[in-house]
C-alpha positions as CSV (number, residue, x, y, z in Angstrom):
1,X,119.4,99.0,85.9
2,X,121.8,99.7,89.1
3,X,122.2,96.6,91.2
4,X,124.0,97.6,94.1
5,X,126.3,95.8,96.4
6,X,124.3,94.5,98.8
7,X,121.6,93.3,96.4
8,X,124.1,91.4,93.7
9,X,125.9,89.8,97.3
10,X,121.8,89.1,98.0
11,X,121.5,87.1,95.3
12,X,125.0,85.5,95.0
13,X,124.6,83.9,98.5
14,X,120.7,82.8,97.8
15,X,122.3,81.1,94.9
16,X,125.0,79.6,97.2
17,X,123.1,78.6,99.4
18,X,120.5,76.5,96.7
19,X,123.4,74.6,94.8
20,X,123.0,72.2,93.6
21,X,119.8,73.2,92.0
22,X,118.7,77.0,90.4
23,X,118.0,79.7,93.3
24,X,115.4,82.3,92.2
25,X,113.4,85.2,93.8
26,X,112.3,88.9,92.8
27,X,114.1,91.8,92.8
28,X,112.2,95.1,93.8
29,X,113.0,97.6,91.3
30,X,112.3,101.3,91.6
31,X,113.3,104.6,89.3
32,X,115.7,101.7,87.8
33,X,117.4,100.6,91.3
34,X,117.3,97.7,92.5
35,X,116.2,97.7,96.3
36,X,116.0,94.8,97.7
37,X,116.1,90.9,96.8
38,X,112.6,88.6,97.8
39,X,114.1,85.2,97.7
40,X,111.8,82.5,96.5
41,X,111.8,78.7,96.4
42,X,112.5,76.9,93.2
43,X,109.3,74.5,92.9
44,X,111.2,72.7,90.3
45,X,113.9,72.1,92.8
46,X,116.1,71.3,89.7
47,X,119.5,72.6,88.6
48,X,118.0,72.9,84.7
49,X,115.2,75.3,85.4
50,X,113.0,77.1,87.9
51,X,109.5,77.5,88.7
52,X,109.2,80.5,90.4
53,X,107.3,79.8,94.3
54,X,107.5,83.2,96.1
55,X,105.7,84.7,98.9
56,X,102.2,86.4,97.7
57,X,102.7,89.0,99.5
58,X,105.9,89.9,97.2
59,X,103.0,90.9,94.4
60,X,101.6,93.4,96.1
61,X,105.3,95.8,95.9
62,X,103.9,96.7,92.7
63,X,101.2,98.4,94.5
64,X,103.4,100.1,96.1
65,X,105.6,101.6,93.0
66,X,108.4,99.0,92.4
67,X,108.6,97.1,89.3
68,X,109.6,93.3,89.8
69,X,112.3,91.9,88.7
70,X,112.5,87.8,88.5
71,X,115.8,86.6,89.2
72,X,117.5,83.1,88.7
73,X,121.1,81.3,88.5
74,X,123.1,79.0,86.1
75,X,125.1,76.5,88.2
76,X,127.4,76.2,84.8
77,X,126.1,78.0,82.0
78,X,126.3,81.4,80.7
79,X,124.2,84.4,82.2
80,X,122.1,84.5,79.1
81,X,118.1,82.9,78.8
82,X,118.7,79.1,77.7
83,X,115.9,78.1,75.8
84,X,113.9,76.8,78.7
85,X,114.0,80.4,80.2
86,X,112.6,81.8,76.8
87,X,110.0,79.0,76.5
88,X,108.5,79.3,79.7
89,X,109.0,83.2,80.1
90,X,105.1,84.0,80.7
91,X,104.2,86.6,83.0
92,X,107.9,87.5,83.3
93,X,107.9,88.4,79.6
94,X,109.0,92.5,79.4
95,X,110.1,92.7,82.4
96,X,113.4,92.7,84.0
97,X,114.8,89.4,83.7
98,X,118.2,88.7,85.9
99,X,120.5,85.5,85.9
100,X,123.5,85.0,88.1
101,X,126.0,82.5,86.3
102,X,127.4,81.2,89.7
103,X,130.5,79.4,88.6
104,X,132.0,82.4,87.3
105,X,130.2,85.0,89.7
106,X,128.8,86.8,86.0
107,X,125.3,89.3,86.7
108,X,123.4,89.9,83.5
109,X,120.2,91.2,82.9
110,X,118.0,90.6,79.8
111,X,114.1,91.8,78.5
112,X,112.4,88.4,77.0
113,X,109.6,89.2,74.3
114,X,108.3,87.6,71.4
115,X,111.1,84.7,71.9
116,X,113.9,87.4,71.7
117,X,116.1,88.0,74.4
118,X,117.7,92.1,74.8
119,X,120.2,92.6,76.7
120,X,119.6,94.8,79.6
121,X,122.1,97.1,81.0
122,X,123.6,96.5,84.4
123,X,125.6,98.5,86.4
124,X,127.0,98.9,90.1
125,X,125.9,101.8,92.2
């Protein structure tokens, strides 16, 4: 997936701005680009985990051809699903699933199914 500039500095300011708890939002996906970041409110408001509170009309971009991408930070941990991520995966699992490890600036990207995390290839445009 190609994450372009202004999308990755998108989602590294959201997460800035939410310290010090997880930010997450969707990322609007078509033909593999990323094309723009939907920030959302972490209903958790915790800096463990996220619950995912974002605008319903967000949804309805996969009407319109884009495939959603959920996105979320690690205040201190790795960019890789902690077990939380993987236990409460649920609609999210298959899809694109992005974490920003904030204290070192670190984008990865990973597909969640059946409890097994893949990594998912990231580049710059």
């Amino acid at each position: 997936m190609v994450i372009p500039p202004a999308v990755r500095s998108a989602l590294v300011e959201h997460a800035e701005a939410e310290k010090p708890n997880e930010a997450c939002g969707l990322v609007a996906v078509r033909d593999g680009a990323a094309e723009r970041y939907i920030p959302a409110r972490n209903g958790a408001a915790s800096p463990y985990r996220f619950e995912l509170d974002a605008d319903p009309e967000a949804w309805f971009l996969e009407d319109e051809g884009y495939e959603l991408a959920v996105f979320h930070s690690h205040l201190a941990s790795p960019p890789r699903p902690s077990r939380t991520d993987v236990e409460n995966i649920g609609l999210w699992e298959g899809r694109p699933y992005l974490i920003l490890a904030l204290h070192t600036g670190e984008l990865a990207g990973w597909l969640i199914v059946d409890g097994r995390s893949e990594p998912l290839e990231l580049s710059a445009a």
